[in-house]
C-alpha positions in Angstrom: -25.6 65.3 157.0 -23.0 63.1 158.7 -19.2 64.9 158.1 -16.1 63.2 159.0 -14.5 63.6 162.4 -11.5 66.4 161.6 -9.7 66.8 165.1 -10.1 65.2 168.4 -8.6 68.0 170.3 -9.3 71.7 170.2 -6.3 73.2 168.0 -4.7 77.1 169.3 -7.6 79.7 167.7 -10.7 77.6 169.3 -12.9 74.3 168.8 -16.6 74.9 169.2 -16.7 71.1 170.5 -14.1 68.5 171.0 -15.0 64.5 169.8 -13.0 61.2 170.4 -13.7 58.3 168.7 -14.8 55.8 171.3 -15.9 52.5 168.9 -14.2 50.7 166.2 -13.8 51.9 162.9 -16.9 50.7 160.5 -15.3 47.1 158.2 -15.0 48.1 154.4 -18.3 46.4 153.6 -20.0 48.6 156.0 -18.4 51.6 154.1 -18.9 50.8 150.6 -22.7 50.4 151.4 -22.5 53.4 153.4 -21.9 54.6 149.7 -24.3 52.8 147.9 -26.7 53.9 150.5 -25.8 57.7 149.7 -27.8 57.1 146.0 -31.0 56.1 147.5 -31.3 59.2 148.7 -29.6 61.4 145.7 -29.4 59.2 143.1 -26.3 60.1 140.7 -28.4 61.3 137.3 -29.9 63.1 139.6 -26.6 65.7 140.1 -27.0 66.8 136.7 -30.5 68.3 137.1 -30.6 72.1 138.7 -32.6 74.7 138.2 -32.0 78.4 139.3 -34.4 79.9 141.9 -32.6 82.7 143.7 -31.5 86.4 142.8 -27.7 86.2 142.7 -27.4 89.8 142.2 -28.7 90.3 145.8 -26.4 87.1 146.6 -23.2 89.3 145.6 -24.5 92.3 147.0 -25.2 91.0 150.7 -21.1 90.5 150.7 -20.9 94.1 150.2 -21.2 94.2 154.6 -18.6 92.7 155.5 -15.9 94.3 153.0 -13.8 97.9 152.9 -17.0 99.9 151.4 -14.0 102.0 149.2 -13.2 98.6 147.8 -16.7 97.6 147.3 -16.9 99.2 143.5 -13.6 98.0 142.2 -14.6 94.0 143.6 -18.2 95.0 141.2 -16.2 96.4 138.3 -13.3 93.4 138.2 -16.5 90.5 138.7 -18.3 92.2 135.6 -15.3 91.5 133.3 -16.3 88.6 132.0 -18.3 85.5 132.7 -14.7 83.8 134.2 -14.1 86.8 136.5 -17.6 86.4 137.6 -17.5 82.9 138.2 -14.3 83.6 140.6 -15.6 86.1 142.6 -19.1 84.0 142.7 -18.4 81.3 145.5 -21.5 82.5 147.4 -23.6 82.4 144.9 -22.8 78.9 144.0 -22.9 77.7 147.7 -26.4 79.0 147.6 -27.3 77.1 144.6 -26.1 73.8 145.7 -27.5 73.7 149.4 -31.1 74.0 147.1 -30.8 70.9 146.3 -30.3 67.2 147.9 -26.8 66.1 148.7 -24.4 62.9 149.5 -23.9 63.6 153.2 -20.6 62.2 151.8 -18.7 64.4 153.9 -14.8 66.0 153.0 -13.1 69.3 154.0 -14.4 71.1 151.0 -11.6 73.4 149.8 -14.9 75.6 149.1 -14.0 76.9 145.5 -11.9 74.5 143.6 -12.3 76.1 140.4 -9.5 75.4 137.9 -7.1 78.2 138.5 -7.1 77.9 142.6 -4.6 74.7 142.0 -1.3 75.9 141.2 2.6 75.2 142.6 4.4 76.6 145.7 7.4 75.4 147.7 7.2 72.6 150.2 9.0 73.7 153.6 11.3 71.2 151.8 11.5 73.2 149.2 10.4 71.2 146.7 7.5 72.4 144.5 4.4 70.9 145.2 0.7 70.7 142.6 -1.9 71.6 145.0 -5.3 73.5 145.5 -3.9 76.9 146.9 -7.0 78.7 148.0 -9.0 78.0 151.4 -11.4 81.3 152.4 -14.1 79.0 152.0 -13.0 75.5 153.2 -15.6 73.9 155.5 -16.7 70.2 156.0 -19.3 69.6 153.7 -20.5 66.7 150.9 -17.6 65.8 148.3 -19.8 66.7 145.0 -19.7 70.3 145.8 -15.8 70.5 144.9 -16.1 68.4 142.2 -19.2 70.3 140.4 -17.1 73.9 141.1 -14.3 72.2 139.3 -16.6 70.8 136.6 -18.3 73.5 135.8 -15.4 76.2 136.2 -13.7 74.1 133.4 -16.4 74.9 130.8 -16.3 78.3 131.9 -12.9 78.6 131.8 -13.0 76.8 128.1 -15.5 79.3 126.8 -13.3 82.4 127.8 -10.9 81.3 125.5 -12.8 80.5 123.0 -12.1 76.5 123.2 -14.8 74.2 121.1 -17.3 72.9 123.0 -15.6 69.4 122.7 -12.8 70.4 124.1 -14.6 71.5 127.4 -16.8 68.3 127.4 -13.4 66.4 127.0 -11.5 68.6 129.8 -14.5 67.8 132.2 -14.1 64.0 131.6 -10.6 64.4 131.6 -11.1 65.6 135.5 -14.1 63.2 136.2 -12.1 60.4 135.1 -8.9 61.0 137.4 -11.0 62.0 140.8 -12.8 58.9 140.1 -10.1 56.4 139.3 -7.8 58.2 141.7 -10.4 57.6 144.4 -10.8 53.9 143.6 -7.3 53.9 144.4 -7.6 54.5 147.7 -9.7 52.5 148.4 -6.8 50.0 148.7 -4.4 52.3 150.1 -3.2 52.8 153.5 -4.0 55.6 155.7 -0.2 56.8 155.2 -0.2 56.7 151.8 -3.1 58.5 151.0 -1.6 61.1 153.8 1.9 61.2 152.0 0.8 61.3 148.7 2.1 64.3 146.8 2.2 65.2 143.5 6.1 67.0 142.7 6.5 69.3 140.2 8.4 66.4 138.0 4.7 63.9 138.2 2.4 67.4 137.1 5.4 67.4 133.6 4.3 64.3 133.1 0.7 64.6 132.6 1.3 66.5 129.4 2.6 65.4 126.2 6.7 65.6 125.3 5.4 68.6 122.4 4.4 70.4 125.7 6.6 69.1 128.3 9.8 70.9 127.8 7.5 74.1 127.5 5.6 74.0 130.5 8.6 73.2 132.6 10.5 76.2 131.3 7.5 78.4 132.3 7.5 76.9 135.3 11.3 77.2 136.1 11.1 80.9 135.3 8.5 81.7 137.5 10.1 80.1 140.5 13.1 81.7 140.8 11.2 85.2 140.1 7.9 84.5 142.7 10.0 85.0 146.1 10.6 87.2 148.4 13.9 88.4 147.0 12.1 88.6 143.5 9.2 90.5 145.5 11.8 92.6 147.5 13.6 93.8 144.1 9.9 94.3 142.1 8.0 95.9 144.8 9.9 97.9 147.3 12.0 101.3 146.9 15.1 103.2 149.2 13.6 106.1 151.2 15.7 108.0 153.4 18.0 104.7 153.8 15.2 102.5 154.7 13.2 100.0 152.2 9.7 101.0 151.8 6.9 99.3 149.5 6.1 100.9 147.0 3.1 102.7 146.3 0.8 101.3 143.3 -2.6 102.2 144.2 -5.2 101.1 144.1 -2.8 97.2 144.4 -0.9 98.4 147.2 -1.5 102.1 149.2 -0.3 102.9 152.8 -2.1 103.6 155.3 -1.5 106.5 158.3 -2.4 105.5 161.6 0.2 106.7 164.7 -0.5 103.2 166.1 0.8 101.5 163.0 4.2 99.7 164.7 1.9 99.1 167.9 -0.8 97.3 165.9 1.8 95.2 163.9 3.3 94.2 166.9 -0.3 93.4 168.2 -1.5 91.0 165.3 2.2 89.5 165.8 2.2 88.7 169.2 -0.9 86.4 168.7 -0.1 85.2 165.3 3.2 84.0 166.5 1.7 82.2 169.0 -0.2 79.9 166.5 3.3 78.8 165.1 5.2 75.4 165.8 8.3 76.5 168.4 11.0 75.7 165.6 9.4 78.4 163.4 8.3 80.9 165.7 12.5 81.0 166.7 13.0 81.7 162.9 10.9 84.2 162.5 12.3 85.8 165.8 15.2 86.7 163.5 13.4 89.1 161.8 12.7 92.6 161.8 9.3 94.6 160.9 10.1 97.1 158.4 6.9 98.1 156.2 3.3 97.5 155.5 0.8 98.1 153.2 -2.7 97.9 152.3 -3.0 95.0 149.1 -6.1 94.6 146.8 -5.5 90.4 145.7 -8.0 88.5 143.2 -11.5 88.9 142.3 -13.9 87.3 145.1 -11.5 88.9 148.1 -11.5 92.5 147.0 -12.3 94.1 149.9 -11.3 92.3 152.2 -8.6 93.3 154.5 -5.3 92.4 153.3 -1.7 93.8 153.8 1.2 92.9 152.7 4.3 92.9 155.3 8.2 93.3 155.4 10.1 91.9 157.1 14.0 91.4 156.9 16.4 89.6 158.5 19.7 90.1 160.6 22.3 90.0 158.1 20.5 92.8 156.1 19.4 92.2 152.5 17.4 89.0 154.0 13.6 90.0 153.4 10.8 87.8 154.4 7.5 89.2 152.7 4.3 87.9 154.7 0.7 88.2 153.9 -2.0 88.8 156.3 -5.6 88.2 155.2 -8.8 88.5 156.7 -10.8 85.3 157.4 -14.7 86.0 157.4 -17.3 82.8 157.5 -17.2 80.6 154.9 -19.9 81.3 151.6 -21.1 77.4 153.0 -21.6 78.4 156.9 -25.3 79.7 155.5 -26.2 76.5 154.3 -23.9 74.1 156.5 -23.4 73.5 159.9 -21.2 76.4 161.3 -17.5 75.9 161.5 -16.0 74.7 165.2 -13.2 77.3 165.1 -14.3 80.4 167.0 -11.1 82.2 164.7 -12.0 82.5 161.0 -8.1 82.4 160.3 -8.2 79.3 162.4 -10.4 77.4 160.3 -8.8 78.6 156.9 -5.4 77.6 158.0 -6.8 73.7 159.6 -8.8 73.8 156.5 -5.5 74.0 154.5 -3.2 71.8 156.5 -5.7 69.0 156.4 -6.5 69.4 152.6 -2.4 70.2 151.2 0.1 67.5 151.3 2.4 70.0 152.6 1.9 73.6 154.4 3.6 76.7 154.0 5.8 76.8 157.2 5.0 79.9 158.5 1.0 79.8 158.0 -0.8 80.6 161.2 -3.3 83.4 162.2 -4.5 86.2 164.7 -7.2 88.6 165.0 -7.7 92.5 165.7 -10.3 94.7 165.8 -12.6 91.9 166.2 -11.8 90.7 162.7 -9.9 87.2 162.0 -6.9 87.1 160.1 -4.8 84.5 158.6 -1.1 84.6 157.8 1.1 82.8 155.2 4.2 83.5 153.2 3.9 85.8 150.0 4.7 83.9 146.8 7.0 81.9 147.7 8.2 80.3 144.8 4.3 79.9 144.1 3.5 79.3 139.9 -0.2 80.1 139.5 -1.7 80.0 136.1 -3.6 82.1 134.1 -6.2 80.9 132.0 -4.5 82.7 129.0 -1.6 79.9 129.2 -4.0 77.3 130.2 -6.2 77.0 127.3 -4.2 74.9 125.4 -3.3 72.5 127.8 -6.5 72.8 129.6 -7.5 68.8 129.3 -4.0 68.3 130.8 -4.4 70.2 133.6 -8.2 69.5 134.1 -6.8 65.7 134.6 -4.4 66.6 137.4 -7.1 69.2 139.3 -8.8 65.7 139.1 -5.9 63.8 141.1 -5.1 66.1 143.5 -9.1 67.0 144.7 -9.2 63.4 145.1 -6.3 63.2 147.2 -7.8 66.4 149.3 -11.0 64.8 150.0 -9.7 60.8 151.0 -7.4 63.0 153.6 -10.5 63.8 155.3 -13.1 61.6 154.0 -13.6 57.8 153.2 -12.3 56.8 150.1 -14.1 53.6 149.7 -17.6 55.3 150.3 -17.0 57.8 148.0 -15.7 55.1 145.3 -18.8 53.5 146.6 -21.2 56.2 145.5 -19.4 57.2 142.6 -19.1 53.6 140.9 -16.9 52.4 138.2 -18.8 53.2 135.4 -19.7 56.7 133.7 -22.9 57.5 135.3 -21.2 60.2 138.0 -19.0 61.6 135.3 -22.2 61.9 132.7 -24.3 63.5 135.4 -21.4 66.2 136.5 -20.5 67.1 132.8 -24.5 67.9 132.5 -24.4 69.7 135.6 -21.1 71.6 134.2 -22.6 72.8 130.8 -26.1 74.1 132.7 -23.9 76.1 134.8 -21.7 77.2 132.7 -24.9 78.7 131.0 -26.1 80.1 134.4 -23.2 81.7 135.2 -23.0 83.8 131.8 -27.1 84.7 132.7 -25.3 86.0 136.1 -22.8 87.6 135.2 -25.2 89.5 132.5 -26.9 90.4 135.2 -23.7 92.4 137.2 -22.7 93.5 134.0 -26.2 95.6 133.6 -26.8 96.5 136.7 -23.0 97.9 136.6 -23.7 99.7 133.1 -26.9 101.2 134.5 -25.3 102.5 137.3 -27.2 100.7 139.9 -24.5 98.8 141.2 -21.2 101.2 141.9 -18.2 100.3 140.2 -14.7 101.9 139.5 -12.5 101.9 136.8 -9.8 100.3 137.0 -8.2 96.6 138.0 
């Protein structure tokens, strides 16, 4: 598979290998047959034909090594909810289903599991709020169709959790189809800049519903911003003990942990996280002040990994600063792909999501300890992400702009005009994808019967609890 060049210098964390362009960039004819050349070797109908061969219980399971083994249970019990919770926490098995078969060689910076509910809002460094994929454990270069069948397909799921008519998840798909496709056609005529600057505000994501909707959504939205902060967080999540602010304890979400070296290994993971930071924001956050950790249990997929949330709090007091720090392990793809060129997990999350957002949380970097990679970004920051309870009845809306903005992500690091190439004007991509979507949709409800089994058999250990 030929990926995209993605950095001509090695970045702070590590590159395996460093490239320069040395020739000419190829003429547009040469890349829109670059595209049509892709079909010869996987024709589109051909994306909607899959067959499962594999055991994804044992897919799930092999995770199980590299996580907090007291953490292990809950991530089985949460994942055996429902087919959607599965289908969350599932990323590996997926990446293992679509490396069986042929592929584009088409290659992006796959965000790695685009499903519907990893897009949400968050605050620019500007400060305005920006629609975006939010989630990058698994990003890795890799063909295009693999975000764009996750997103399929986790529509369909996503519509049968709620109970939506089968219509209305065949019409969400197209809904998506039809934007990544037309959006990319657009680019094809746009210039490098424009495709890099190209954003989608709070105000343009209003504007893909209808005015019944509109004035709804946007007061959702409002309320959640000023609430998702880290004064909002401060006020919700932290208590006074003996005069100093302490998280408070909400196990098993957020527990302490007791270790005499726990100032000496913040200050550890600091010192080289800091150093991953531009020199304007590394002097911000020199005006703050560590004041409390804890240990945090986030999502479906990432229970288990490490994660703690941090305090922080500036010098005129009442100032806090809330940051999370997450372990990065190799991406679900690095099995089936060429492995990443960062020798720092967090490293290649945090590239991953600069080159794939139209804008970065300002104080995203990462470090490592232990011999375990970590990355770091803000907590919540004014970030709105939906549920799927509130987007089942606007799912086709929101299906349209997931479309948009995956097909902004991938002409950032990929070529437009090939991928327009490939994908044609027609319906033959979209028709093949919504097969595809439906068949795993099915699949996924097999799996996830599976978990669900083996967890009510007591052969796989779960916990009570959420």
């Amino acid at each position: 598979m030929k990926l995209p060049l993605l950095a001509r210098r090695a970045p702070q964390g590590g590159s395996r290998k460093v490239s320069v362009i040395l020739s000419s960039h190829p003429s547009p004819a040469e890349r829109r047959e670059h595209g049509r050349a892709a079909r010869s070797g996987l024709p589109r109908r051909e994306l909607g034909r899959w067959v499962a061969d594999r055991d994804a219980l044992a897919v799930l399971l092999d995770q199980s090594a590299t996580r907090l083994p007291d953490l292990v249970p809950l991530r089985h019990t949460r994942m055996a909810a429902s087919p959607w919770a599965y289908y969350r926490g599932a990323a590996a098995v997926m990446a293992a289903d679509l490396a069986t078969a042929p592929n584009t060689g088409l290659g992006v910076q796959l965000c790695g599991d685009a499903h519907a509910l990893n897009f949400g809002l968050w605050a620019t460094p500007e400060r305005n709020l920006s629609f975006d994929l939010r989630d990058f454990d698994e990003t890795l270069p890799g063909p295009f169709e693999w975000d764009v069948m996750r997103l399929a397909a986790s529509i369909v799921v996503l519509a049968r959790e709620n109970a939506l008519s089968p219509d209305t998840a065949d019409h969400a798909v197209a809904s998506a189809l039809q934007a990544y496709r037309t959006k990319m056609h657009d680019y094809t005529t746009a210039s490098q800049m424009e495709i890099w600057y190209d954003t989608i505000h709070v105000e343009q994501l209003l504007g893909y519903f209808g005015e019944d909707r509109r004035a709804r959504v946007s007061k959702h939205i409002e309320k959640r911003r000023k609430r998702r902060t880290s004064v909002g967080a401060f006020e919700k999540l932290t208590e006074s003990v003996d005069g100093r602010r302490r998280i408070i304890e909400d196990p098993p979400r957020l527990t302490h942990f007791d270790d005499p070296r726990r100032l000496e290994i913040v200050h550890e993971v600091f010192e080289l996280y800091a150093k991953t930071l531009q020199e304007d924001r590394r002097r911000c956050l020199e005006n703050f002040s560590f004041v409390d950790t804890a240990r945090q249990v986030v999502g479906v997929g990432s229970v288990g990994m490490r994660v703690h949330l941090l305090l922080l709090e500036g010098r005129g007091g009442d100032d806090p600063l809330f940051l999370q720090v997450k372990q990065a392990g190799p991406s679900v793809y690095e099995t089936h792909l060429p492995k990443s060129r960062y020798r720092n997990h967090g490293a290649r999350v945090v590239n991953g999501k600069r080159l794939i957002q139209s804008a970065t949380d300002m104080f995203v970097g990462w470090t490592s300890f232990a011999g375990m990679d970590f990355y770091v970004r803000q907590f919540r920051d004014m970030k709105v992400i939906p549920d799927s309870v509130r987007i089942a009845p606007v799912l086709v809306e929101l299906a349209t702009a997931c479309g948009d903005v995956l097909a902004r992500a991938h002409a950032r690091s990929g070529d437009p005009v090939a991928i327009a190439s490939y994908i044609g004007k027609g319906g033959r991509f979209d028709e093949a994808i919504g097969v595809f979507a439906r068949t795993y949709a099915d699949q996924t409800e097999r799996d996830h019967a599976q978990l669900a089994a083996a967890v009510a058999d007591g052969s796989v250990p779960s916990e009570a609890g959420s």
